[in-house]
C-alpha positions as CSV (number, residue, x, y, z in Angstrom):
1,X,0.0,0.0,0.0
2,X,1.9,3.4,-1.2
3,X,2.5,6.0,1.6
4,X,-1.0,7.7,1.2
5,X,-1.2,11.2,3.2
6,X,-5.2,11.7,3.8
7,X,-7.3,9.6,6.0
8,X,-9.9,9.3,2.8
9,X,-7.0,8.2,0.2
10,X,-6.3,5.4,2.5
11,X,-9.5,4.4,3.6
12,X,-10.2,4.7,-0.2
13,X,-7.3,2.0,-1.3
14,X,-8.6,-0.6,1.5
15,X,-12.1,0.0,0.4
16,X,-10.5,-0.7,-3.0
17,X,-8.9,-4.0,-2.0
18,X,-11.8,-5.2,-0.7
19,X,-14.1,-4.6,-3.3
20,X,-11.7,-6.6,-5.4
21,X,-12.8,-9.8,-3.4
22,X,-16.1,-11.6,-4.3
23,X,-16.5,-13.6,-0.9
24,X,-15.9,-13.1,3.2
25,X,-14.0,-16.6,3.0
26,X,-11.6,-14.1,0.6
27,X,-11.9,-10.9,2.8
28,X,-10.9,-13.0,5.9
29,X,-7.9,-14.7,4.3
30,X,-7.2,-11.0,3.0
31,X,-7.4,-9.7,6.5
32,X,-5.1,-12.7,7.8
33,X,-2.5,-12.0,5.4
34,X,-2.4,-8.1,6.5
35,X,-1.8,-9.8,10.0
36,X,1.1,-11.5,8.9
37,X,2.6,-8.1,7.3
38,X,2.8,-6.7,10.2
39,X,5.8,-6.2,11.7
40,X,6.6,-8.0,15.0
41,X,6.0,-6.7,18.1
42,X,9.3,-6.6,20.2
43,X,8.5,-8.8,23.2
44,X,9.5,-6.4,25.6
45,X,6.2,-4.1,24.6
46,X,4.1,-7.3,25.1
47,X,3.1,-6.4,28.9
48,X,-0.3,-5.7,30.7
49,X,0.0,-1.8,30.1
50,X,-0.3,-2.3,26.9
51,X,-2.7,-4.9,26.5
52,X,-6.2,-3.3,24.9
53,X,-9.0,-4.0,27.7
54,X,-12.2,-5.2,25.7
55,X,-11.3,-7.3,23.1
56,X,-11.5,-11.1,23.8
57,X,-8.1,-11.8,22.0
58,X,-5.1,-10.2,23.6
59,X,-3.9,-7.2,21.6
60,X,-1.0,-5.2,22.2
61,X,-0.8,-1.5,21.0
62,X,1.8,0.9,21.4
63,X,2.5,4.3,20.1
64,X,5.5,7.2,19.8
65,X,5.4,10.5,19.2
66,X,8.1,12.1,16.0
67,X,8.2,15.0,14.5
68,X,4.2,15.8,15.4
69,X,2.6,12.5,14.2
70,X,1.7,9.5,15.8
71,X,3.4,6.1,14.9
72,X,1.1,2.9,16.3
73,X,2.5,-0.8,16.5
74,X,1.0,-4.0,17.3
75,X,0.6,-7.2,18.1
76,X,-2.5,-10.2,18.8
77,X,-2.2,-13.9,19.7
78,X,-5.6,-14.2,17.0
79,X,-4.7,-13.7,12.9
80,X,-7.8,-12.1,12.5
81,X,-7.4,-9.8,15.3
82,X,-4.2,-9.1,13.8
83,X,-5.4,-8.1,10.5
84,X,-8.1,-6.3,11.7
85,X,-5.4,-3.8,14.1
86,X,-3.4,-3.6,10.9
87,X,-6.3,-2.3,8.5
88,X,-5.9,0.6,11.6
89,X,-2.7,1.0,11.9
90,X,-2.4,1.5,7.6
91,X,-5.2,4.4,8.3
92,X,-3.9,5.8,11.2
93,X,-0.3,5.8,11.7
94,X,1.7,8.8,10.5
95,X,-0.8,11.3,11.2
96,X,-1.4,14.0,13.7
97,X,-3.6,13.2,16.6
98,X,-6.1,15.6,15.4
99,X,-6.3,13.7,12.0
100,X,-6.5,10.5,14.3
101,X,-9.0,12.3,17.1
102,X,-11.1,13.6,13.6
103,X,-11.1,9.7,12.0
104,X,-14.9,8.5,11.4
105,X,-13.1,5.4,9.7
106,X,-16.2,4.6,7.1
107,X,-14.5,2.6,5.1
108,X,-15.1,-0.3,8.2
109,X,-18.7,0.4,7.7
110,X,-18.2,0.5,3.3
111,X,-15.8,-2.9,3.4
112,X,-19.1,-4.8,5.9
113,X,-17.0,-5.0,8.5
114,X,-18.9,-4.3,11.6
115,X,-22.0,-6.4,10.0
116,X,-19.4,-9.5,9.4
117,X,-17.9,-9.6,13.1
118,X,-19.0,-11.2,15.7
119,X,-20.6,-9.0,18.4
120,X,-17.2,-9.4,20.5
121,X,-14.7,-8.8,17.7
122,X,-17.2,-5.7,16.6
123,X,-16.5,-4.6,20.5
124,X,-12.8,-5.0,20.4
125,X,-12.2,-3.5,16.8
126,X,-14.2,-0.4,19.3
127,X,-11.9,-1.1,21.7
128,X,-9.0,-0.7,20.1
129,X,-9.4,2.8,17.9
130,X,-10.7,3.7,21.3
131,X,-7.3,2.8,22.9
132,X,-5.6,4.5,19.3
133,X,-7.8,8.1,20.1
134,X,-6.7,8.1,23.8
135,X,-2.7,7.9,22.6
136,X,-3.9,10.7,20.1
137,X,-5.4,12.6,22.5
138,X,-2.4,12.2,25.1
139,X,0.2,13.3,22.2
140,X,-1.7,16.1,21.7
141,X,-2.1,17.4,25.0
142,X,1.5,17.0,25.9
143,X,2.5,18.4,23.1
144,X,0.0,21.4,22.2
């Protein structure tokens, strides 16, 4: 996926992607393989802190701070869970935390995500651009 700058011209290419797949059975195995592209989590970020509360799966999520934009990194001990974190790290990473604070993320909604999940997996994809907004929202008031 090239480095897009706008929220809408990445939400755009996954919305893309997706629409390029006929079933689920292909959107999952999709979202698995986004799993596996993302990088590993070094172990030593794997601790309770940064474990996501509300998701049934444990997913880890950290972020930094460089140069005025947010970088996130992950990790989950479930491949869909880990696809799913990725599709929000590709939208989200590398922007300001009021572009992040500002995210609707409709393209979840356009790709039938949150009809095609489970009602816990719909509760921790919540859970963790909940947990993505509060480290937005604590860059930006330790830094504004």
């Amino acid at each position: 996926m090239s480095e897009s700058n706008t929220i809408a011209a990445r939400e755009a290419e996954i919305v893309e992607a997706f629409s390029l797949l006929d079933s689920w059975e292909e959107k999952y195995e999709y979202i698995i393989e986004l799993g596996k592209q993302l990088p590993p989590l070094d172990a030593k970020y794997k601790l309770e802190e940064n474990i996501i509360k509300g998701c049934q799966s444990t997913v880890w999520l950290v972020a930094n701070f460089e140069n005025g934009k947010v970088y996130f990194k992950a990790d989950s001990d479930a491949v869909i869970v880990k696809g799913l974190v990725s599709l929000l790290i590709k939208v989200l990473s590398g922007l300001t935390p009021d572009e992040i604070l500002q995210a609707k993320l409709g393209f979840l909604q356009d790709i039938g995500m949150m009809s095609h999940l489970a009602q816990t997996r719909s509760n921790g994809l919540r859970a963790m651009i909940q947990q993505m907004k509060n480290y937005a929202l604590a860059f930006q008031s330790i830094h504004s």
